[in-house]
C-alpha positions, 0 to 999 in steps of 0.5 A, spaced: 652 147 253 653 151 259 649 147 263 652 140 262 653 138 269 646 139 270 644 135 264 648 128 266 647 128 273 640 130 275 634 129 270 628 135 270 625 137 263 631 140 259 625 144 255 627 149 262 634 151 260 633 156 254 625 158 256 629 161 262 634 165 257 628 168 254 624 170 260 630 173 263 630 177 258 624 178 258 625 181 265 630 186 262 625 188 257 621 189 262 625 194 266 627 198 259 619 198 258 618 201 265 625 207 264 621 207 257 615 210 260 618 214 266 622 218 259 615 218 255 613 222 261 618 226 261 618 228 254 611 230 254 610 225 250 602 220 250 602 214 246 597 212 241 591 208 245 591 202 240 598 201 242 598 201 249 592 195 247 597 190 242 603 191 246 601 184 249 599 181 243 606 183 239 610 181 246 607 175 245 609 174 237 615 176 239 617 171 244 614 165 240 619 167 235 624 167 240 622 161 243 622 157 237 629 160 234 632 159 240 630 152 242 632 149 235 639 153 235 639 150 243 639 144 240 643 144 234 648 147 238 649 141 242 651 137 237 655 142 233 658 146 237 661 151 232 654 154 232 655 159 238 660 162 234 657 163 228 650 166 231 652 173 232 654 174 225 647 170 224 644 175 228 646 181 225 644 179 218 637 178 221 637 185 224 638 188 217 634 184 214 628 186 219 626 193 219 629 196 224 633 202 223 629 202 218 622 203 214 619 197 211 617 202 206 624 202 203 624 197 199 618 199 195 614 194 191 618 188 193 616 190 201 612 184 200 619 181 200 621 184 208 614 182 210 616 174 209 620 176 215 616 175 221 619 179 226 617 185 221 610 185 222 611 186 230 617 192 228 611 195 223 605 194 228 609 197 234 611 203 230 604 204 227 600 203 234 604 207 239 606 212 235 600 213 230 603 214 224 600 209 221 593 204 220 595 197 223 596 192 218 592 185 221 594 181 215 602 183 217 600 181 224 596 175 222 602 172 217 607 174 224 603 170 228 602 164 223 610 164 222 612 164 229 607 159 232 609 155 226 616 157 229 615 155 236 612 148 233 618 146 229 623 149 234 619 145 241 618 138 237 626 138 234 629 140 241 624 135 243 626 129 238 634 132 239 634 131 247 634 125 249 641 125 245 644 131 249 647 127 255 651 122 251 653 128 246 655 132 252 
């Protein structure tokens, strides 16, 4: 939407727009992570050596998660364009649903529940790794990776069948 004037004009591959919001975030998570670093120093504090090795891995889960989730919403915002509006109440319930502020542990016997939730296992992971509390869960990882490929996988194809579209819609 933001970039319509661009979309009627001129054609390049529309795909580009929302990979370039996720990468500009990704540079502002970049720069977190170096002032992360420079405050882990300061504290004394040395991460668990398996965390600084998944690290990419878990980078990686994340951004085909947020690839995915946003090339479909991209495209259903084209359309619908209520979307928008609704997504930051979408959003913050995905925050509660995730174990963010919270261990996964809460939930008990239904962890399993939390553990549909593909972000959980990257959440999970991370804290294990680099604080070394925990033994890594390779299946929980594993189902992260399956969930958010198969994420990515629907998300590329309906922008991709949703594209041709957006001209005319906009």
């Amino acid at each position: 939407i933001a970039n319509q004037s661009i979309i009627t004009k001129v054609y390049f591959p529309r795909l580009i727009l929302p990979l370039s919001a996720v990468a500009t975030k990704l540079v502002d998570f970049l720069i977190a992570s170096v002032i992360l670093v420079g405050m882990m120093i300061y504290y004394g504090y040395t991460p668990h050596w398996s965390g600084l090795l998944i690290m990419p891995l878990l980078l990686i889960i994340t951004f085909m998660a947020a690839v995915g989730g946003g090339l479909f919403l991209a495209a259903v915002n084209v359309k619908y364009r209520d979307v928008r509006y609704a997504l930051p109440f979408f959003i913050q319930i995905l925050l509660f649903v995730t174990p963010v502020i919270y261990p996964a542990s809460i939930a008990g016997k239904y962890s399993w529940i939390l553990a549909m939730n593909p972000m959980t296992g990257v959440i999970q992971t991370a804290r294990a790794a680099l604080l070394g509390t925990a033994v890594i869960n390779w299946a929980l990882i594993a189902v992260s990776f399956v969930a958010t490929a198969v994420l990515l996988i629907v998300g590329i194809l309906f922008f991709k069948k949703v594209e041709r579209y957006f001209a005319d819609v906009i």
